[in-house]
C-alpha positions in Angstrom: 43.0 46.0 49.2 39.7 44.1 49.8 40.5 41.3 47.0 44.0 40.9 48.9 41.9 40.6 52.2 40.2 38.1 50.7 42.8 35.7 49.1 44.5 36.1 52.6 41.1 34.8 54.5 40.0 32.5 51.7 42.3 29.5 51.8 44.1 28.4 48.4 42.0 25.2 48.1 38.7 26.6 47.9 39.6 29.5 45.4 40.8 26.5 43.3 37.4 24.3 44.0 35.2 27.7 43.0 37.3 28.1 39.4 37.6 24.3 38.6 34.9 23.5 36.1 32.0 21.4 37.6 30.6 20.2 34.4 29.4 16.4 35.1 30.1 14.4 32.4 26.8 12.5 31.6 25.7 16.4 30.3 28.5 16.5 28.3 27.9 12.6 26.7 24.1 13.5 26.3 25.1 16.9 23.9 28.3 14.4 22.0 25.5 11.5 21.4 22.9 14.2 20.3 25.3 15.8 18.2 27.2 12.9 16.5 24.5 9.6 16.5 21.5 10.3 13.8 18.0 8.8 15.2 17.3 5.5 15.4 20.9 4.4 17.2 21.3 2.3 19.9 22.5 3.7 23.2 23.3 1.0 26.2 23.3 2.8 29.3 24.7 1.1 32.3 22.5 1.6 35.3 25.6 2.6 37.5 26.1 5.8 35.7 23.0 7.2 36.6 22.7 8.8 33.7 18.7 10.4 32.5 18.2 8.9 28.8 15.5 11.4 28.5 16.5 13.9 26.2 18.5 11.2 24.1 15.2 9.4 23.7 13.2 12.5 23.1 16.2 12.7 20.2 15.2 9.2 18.7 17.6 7.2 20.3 16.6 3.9 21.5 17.7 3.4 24.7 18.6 -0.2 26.8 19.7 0.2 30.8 21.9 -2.4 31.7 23.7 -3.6 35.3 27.2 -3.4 33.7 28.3 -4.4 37.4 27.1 -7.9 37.2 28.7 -8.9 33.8 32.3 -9.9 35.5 34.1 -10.5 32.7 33.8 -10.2 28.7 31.8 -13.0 27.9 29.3 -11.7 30.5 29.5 -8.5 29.2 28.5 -10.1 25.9 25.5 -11.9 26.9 24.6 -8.3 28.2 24.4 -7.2 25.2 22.6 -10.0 23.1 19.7 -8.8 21.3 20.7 -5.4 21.3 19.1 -3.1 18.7 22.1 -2.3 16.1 23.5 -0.3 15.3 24.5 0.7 18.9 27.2 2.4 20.8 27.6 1.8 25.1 29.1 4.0 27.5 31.7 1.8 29.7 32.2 3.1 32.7 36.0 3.2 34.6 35.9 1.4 37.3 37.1 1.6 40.8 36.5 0.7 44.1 36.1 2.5 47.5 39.7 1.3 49.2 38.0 1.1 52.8 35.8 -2.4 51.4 37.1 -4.9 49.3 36.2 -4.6 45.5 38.8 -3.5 43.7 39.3 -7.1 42.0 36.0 -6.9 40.9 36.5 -3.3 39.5 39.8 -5.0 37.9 37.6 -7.7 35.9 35.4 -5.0 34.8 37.9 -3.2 33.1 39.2 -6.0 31.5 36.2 -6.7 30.2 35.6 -3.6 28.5 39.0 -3.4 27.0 38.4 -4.9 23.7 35.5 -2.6 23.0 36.5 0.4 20.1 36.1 3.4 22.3 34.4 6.4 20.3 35.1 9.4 23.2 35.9 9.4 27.0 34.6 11.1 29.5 34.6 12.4 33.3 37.5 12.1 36.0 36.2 10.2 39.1 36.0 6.1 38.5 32.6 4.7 39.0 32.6 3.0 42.6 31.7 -1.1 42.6 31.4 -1.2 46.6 29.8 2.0 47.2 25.8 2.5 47.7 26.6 6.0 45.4 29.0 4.4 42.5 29.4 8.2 41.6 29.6 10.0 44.0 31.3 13.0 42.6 29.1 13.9 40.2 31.4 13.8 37.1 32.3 9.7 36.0 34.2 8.3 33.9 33.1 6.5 31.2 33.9 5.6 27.2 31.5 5.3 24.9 32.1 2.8 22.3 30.7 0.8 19.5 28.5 -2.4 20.8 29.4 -4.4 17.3 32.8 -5.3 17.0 32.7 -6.3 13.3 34.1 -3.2 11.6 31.0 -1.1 11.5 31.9 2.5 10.8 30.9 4.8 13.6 28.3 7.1 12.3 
């Protein structure tokens, strides 16, 4: 009788919110890059993602932190990436953009840009934001991660 109480008091919603699983995706991208990238790899970390290169780095990783936002396009995006350590693997994020402020163009180009990359494994839900002071806000972006060198380099 109590339980029925409950689901009667509790609205739908927030039963749904407590069972949905609230695993953020940088945690998950951390254990796949541990798991599947021998020390000594390259892992390019755009500074959006907010993601702590810690425990990849304690791994043997080397790690570069880059401001994917300002690339624009796929030449930009390029140059971003000159003189990075191979072999390497970046995690591109989805973008979006907050529909109250402009920036959704932007978040466009930056997709484009990341199209041509070989993506390895996706993760998250939520895009990450280019006009908001918190580009994730939600704790769980989305983001590929995917090869840096183009030239037919097996993945490990």
């Amino acid at each position: 009788m109590s339980v029925l109480l409950a689901l009667v008091a509790v609205p739908f919603w927030h039963v749904r919110d407590q069972l949905a699983d609230h695993t953020d995706s940088r945690r998950l991208a951390q254990a796949w890059i541990e798991t599947e990238f021998p020390p000594g790899w390259t892992i390019v970390v755009p500074r959006q993602l907010a993601f702590d290169t810690r425990a990849i780095e304690a791994e043997g990783s080397h790690v570069t932190v880059v401001d994917l936002k300002s690339a624009r396009d796929t030449s930009g995006l390029e140059q971003l990436l000159t003189g990075v350590r191979k072999p390497a693997v970046i995690m591109l994020p989805r973008w979006g953009a907050d529909p109250r402020s402009e920036g959704q163009t932007l978040a466009d180009a930056l997709n484009e840009a990341s199209r041509p990359w070989r993506v390895l494994k996706a993760f998250g839900t939520q895009p990450v934001l280019v006009n908001y002071p918190q580009p994730n806000a939600h704790g769980d972006p989305a983001f590929a991660i995917a090869l840096v060198d183009r030239s037919g380099v097996p993945p490990p």
